[in-house]
PDB file of N, CA, C and O in Angstrom:
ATOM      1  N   UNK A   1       6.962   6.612 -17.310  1.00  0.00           N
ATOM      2  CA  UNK A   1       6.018   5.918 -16.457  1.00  0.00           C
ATOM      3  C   UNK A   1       6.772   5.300 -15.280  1.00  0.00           C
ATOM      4  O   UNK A   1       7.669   4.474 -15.446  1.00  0.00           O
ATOM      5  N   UNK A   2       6.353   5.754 -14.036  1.00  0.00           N
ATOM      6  CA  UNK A   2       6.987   4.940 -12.677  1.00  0.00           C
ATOM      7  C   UNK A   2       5.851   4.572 -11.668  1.00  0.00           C
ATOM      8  O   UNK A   2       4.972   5.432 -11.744  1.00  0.00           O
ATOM      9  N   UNK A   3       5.568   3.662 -10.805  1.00  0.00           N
ATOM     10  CA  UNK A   3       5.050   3.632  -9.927  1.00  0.00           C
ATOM     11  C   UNK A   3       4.447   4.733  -9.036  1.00  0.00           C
ATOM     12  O   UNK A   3       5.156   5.663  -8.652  1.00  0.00           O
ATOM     13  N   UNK A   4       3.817   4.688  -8.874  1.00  0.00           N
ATOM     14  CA  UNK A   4       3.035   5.774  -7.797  1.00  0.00           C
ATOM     15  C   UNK A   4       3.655   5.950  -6.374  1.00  0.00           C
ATOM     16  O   UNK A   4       3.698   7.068  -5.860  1.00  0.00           O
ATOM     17  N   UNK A   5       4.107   4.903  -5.776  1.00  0.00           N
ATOM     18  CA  UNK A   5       4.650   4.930  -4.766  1.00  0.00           C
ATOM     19  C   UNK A   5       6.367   5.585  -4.961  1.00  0.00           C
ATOM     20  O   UNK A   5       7.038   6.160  -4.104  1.00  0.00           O
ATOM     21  N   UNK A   6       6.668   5.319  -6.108  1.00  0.00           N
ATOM     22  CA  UNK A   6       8.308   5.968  -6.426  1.00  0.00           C
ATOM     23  C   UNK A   6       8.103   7.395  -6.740  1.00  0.00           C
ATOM     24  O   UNK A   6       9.121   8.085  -6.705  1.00  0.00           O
ATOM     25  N   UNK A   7       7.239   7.848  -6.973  1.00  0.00           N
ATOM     26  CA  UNK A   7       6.688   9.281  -7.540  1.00  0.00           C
ATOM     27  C   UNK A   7       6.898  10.213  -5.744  1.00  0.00           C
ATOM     28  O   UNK A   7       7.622  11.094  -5.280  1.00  0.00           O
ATOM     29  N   UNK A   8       5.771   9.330  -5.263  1.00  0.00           N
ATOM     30  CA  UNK A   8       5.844   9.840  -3.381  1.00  0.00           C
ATOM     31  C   UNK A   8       6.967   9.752  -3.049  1.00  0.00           C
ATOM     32  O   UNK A   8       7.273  10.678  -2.298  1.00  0.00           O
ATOM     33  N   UNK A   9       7.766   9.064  -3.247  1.00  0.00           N
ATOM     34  CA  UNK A   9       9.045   8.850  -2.777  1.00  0.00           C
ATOM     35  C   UNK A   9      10.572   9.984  -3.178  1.00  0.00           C
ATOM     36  O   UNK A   9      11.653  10.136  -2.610  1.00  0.00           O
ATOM     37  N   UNK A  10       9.885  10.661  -4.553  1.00  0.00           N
ATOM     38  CA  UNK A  10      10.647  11.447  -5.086  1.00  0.00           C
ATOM     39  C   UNK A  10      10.066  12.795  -4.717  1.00  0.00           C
ATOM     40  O   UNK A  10      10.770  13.792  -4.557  1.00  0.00           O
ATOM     41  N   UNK A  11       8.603  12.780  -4.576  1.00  0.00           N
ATOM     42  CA  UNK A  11       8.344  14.170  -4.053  1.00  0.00           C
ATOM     43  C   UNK A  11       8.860  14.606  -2.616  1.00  0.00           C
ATOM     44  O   UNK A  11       9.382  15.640  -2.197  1.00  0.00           O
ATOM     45  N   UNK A  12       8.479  13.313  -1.988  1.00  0.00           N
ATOM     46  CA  UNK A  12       9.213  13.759  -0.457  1.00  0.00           C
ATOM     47  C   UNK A  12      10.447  14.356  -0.189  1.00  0.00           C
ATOM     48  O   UNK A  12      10.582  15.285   0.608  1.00  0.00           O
ATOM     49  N   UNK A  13      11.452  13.792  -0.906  1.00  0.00           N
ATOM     50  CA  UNK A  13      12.453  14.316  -1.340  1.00  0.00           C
ATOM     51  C   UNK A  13      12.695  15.729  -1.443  1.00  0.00           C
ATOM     52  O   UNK A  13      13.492  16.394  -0.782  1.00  0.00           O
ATOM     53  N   UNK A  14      11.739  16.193  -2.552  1.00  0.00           N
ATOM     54  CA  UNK A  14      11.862  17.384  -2.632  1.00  0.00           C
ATOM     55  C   UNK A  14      11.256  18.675  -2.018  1.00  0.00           C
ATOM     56  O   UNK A  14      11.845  19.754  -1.957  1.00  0.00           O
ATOM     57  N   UNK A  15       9.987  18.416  -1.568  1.00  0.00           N
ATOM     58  CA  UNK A  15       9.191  18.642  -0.373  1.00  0.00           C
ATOM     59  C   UNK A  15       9.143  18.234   0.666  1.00  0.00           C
ATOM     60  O   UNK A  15       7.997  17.914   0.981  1.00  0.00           O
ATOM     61  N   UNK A  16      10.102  18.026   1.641  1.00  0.00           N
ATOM     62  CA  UNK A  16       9.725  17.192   2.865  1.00  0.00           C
ATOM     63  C   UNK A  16       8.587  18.164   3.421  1.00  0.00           C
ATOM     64  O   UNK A  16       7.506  17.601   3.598  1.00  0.00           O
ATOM     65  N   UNK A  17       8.636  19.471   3.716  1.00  0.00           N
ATOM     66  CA  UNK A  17       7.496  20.189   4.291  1.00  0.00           C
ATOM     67  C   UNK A  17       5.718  20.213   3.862  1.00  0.00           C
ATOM     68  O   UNK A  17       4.848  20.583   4.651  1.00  0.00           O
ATOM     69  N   UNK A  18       5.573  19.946   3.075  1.00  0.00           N
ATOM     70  CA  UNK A  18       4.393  19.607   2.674  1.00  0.00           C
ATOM     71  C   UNK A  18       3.790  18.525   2.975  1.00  0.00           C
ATOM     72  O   UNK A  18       3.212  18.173   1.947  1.00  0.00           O
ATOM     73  N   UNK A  19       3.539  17.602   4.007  1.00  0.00           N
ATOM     74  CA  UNK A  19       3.065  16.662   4.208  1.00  0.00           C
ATOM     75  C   UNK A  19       1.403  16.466   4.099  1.00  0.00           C
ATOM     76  O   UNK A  19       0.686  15.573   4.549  1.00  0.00           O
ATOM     77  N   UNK A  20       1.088  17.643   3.331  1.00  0.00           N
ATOM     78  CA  UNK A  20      -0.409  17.429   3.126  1.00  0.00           C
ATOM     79  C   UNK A  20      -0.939  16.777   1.606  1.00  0.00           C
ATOM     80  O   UNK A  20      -1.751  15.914   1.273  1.00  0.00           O
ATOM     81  N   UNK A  21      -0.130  17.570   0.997  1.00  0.00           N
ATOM     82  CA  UNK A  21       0.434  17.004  -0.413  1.00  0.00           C
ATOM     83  C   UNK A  21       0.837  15.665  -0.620  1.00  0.00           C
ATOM     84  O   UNK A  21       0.592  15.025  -1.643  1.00  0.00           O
ATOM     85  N   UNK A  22       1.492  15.228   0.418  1.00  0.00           N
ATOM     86  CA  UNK A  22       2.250  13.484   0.631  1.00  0.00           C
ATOM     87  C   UNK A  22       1.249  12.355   1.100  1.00  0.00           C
ATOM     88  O   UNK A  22       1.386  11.138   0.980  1.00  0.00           O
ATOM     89  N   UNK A  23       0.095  13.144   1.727  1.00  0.00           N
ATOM     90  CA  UNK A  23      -0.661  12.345   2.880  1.00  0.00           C
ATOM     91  C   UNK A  23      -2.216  12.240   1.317  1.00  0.00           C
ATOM     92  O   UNK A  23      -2.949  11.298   1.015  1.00  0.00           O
ATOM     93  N   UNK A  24      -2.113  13.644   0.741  1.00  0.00           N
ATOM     94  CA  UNK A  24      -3.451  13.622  -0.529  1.00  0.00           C
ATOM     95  C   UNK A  24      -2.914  13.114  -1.537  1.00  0.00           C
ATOM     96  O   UNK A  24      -3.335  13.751  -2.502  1.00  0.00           O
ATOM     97  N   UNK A  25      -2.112  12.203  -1.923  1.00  0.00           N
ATOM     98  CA  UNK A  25      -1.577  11.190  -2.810  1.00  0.00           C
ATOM     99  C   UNK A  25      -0.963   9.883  -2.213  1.00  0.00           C
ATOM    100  O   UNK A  25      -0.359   9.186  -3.028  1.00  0.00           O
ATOM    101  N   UNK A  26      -1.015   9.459  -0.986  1.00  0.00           N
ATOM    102  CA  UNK A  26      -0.664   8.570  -0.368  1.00  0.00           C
ATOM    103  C   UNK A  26      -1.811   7.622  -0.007  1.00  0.00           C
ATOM    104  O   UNK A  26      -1.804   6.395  -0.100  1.00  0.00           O
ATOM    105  N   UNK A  27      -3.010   8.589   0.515  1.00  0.00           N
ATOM    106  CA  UNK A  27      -4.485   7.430   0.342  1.00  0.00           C
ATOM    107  C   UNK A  27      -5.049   7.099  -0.656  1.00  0.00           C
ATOM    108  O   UNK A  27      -5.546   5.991  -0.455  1.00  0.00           O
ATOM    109  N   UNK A  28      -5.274   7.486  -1.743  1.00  0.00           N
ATOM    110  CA  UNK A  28      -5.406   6.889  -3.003  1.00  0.00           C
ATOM    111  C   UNK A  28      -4.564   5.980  -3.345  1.00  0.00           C
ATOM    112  O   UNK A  28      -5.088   5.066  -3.981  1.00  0.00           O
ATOM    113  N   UNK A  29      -3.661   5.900  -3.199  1.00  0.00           N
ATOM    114  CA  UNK A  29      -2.755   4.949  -3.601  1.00  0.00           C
ATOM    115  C   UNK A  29      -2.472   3.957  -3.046  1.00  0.00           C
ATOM    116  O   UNK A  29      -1.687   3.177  -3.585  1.00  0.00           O
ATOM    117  N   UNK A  30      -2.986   3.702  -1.882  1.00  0.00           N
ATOM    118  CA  UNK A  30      -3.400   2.336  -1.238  1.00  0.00           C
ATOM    119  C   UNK A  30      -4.447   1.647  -0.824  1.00  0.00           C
ATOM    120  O   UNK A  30      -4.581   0.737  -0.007  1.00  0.00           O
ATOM    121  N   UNK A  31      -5.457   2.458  -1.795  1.00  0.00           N
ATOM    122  CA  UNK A  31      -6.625   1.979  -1.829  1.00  0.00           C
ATOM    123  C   UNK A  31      -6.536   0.477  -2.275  1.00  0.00           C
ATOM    124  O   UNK A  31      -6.755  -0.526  -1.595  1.00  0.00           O
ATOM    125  N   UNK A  32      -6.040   0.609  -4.013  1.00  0.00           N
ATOM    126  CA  UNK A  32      -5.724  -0.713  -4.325  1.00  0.00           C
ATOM    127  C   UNK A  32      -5.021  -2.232  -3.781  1.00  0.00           C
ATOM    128  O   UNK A  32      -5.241  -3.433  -3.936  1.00  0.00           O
ATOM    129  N   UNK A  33      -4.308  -1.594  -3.251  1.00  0.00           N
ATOM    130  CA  UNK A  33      -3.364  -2.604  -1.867  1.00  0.00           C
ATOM    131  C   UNK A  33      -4.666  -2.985  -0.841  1.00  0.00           C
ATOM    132  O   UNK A  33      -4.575  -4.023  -0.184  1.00  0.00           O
ATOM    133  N   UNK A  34      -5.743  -2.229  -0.726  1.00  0.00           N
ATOM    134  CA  UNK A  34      -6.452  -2.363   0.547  1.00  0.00           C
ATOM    135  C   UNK A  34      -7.706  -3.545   0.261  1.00  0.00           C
ATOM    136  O   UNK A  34      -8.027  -4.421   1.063  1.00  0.00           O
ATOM    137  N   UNK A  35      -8.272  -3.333  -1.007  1.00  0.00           N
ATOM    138  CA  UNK A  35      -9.594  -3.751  -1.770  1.00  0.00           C
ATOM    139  C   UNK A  35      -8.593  -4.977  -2.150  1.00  0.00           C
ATOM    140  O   UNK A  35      -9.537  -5.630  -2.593  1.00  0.00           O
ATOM    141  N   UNK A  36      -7.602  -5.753  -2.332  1.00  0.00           N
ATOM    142  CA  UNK A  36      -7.114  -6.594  -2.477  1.00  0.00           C
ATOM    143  C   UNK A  36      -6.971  -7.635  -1.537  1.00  0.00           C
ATOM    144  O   UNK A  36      -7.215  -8.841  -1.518  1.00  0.00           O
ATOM    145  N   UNK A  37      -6.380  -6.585  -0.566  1.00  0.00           N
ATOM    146  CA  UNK A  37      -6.245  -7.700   1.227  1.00  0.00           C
ATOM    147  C   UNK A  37      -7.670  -8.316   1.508  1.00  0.00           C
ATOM    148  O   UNK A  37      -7.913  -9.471   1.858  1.00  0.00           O
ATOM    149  N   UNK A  38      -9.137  -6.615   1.126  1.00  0.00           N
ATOM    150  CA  UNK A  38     -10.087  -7.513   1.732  1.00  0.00           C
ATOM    151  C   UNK A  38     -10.435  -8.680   0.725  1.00  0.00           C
ATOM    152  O   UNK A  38     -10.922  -9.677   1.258  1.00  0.00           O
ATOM    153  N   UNK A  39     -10.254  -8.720  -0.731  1.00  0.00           N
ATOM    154  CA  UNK A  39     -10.911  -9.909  -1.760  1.00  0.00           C
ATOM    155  C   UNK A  39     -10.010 -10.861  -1.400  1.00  0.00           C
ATOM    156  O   UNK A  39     -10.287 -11.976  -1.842  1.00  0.00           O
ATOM    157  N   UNK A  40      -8.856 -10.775  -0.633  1.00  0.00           N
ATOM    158  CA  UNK A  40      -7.998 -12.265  -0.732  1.00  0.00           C
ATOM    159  C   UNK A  40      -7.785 -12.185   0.620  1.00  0.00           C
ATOM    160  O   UNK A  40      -6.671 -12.440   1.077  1.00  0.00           O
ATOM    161  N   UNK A  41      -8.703 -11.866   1.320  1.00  0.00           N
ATOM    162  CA  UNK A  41      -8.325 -12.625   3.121  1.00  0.00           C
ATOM    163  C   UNK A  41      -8.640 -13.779   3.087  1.00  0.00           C
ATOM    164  O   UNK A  41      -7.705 -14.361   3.638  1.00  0.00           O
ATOM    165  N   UNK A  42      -9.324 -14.454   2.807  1.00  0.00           N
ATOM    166  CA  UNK A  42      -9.870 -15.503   3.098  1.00  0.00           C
ATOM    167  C   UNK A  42      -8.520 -16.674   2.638  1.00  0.00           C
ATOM    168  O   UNK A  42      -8.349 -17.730   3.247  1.00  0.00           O
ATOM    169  N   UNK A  43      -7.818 -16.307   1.683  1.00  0.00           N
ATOM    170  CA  UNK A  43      -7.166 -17.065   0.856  1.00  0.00           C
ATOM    171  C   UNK A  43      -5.766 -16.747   1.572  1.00  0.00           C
ATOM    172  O   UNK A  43      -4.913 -17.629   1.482  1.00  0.00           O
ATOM    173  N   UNK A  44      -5.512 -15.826   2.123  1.00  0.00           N
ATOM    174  CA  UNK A  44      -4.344 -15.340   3.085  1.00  0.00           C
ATOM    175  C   UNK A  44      -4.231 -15.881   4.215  1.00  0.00           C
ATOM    176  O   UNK A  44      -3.138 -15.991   4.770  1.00  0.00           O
ATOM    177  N   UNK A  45      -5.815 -16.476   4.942  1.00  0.00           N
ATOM    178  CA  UNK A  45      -6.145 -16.747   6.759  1.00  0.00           C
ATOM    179  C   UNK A  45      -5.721 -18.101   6.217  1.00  0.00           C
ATOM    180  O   UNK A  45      -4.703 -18.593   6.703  1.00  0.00           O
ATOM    181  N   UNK A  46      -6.510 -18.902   5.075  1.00  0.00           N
ATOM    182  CA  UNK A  46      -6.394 -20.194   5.093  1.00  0.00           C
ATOM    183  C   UNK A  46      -4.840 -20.296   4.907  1.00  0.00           C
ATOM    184  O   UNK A  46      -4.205 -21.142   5.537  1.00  0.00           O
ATOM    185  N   UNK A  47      -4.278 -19.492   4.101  1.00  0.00           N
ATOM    186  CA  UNK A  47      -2.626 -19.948   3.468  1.00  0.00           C
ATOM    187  C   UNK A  47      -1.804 -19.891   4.837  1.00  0.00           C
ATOM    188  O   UNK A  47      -0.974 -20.779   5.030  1.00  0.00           O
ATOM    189  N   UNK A  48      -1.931 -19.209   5.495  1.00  0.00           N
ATOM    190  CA  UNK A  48      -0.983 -18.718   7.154  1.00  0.00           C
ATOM    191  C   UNK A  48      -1.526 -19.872   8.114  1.00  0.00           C
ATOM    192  O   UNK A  48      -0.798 -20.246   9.033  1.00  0.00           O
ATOM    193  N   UNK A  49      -2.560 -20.346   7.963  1.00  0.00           N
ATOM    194  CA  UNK A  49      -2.937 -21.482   8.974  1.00  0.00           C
ATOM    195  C   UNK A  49      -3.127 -22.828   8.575  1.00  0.00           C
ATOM    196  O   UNK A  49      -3.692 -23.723   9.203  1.00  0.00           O
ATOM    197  N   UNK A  50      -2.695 -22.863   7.673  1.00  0.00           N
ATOM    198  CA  UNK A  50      -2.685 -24.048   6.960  1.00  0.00           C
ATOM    199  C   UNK A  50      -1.021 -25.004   7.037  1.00  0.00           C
ATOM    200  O   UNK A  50      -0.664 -26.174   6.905  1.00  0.00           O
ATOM    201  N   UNK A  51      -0.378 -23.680   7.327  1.00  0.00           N
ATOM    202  CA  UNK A  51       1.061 -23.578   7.055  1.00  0.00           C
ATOM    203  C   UNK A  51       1.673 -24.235   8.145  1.00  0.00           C
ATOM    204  O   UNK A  51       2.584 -25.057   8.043  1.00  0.00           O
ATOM    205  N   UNK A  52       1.058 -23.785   9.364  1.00  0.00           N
ATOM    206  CA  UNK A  52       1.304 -23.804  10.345  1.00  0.00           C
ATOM    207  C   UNK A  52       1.188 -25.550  11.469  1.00  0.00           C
ATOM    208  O   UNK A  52       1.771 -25.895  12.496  1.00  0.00           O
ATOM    209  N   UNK A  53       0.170 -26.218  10.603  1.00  0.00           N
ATOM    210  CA  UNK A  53      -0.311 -27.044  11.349  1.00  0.00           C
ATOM    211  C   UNK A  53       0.285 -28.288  10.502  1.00  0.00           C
ATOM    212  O   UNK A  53       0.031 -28.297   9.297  1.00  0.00           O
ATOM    213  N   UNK A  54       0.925 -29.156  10.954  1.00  0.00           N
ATOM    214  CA  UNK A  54       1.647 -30.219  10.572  1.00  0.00           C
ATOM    215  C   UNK A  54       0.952 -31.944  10.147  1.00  0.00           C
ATOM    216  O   UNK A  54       1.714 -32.849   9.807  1.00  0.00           O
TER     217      UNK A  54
END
């Protein structure tokens, strides 16, 4: 078992020419990263500006 992103990282490797293959396992896999940013923006805008103001 490894990460998904270390998997891409090892195929590239071995395929650099296939970038269609790299690109049809690369958006799925940051879906989760994406549906995260949008459920915790709010908690990200306040944390960065909150930070900021003395």
């Amino acid at each position: 078992m490894k990460p998904v992103t270390l998997g891409i990282y090892e195929y590239i490797g071995a395929h650099v020419g296939d970038w269609g293959a790299v690109m049809a396992v690369a958006v799925p896999s940051s879906i989760p990263a994406a549906v995260l940013l949008v459920v915790a923006q709010k908690y990200v805008a306040a944390g960065i500006s909150g930070g900021s103001i003395k």
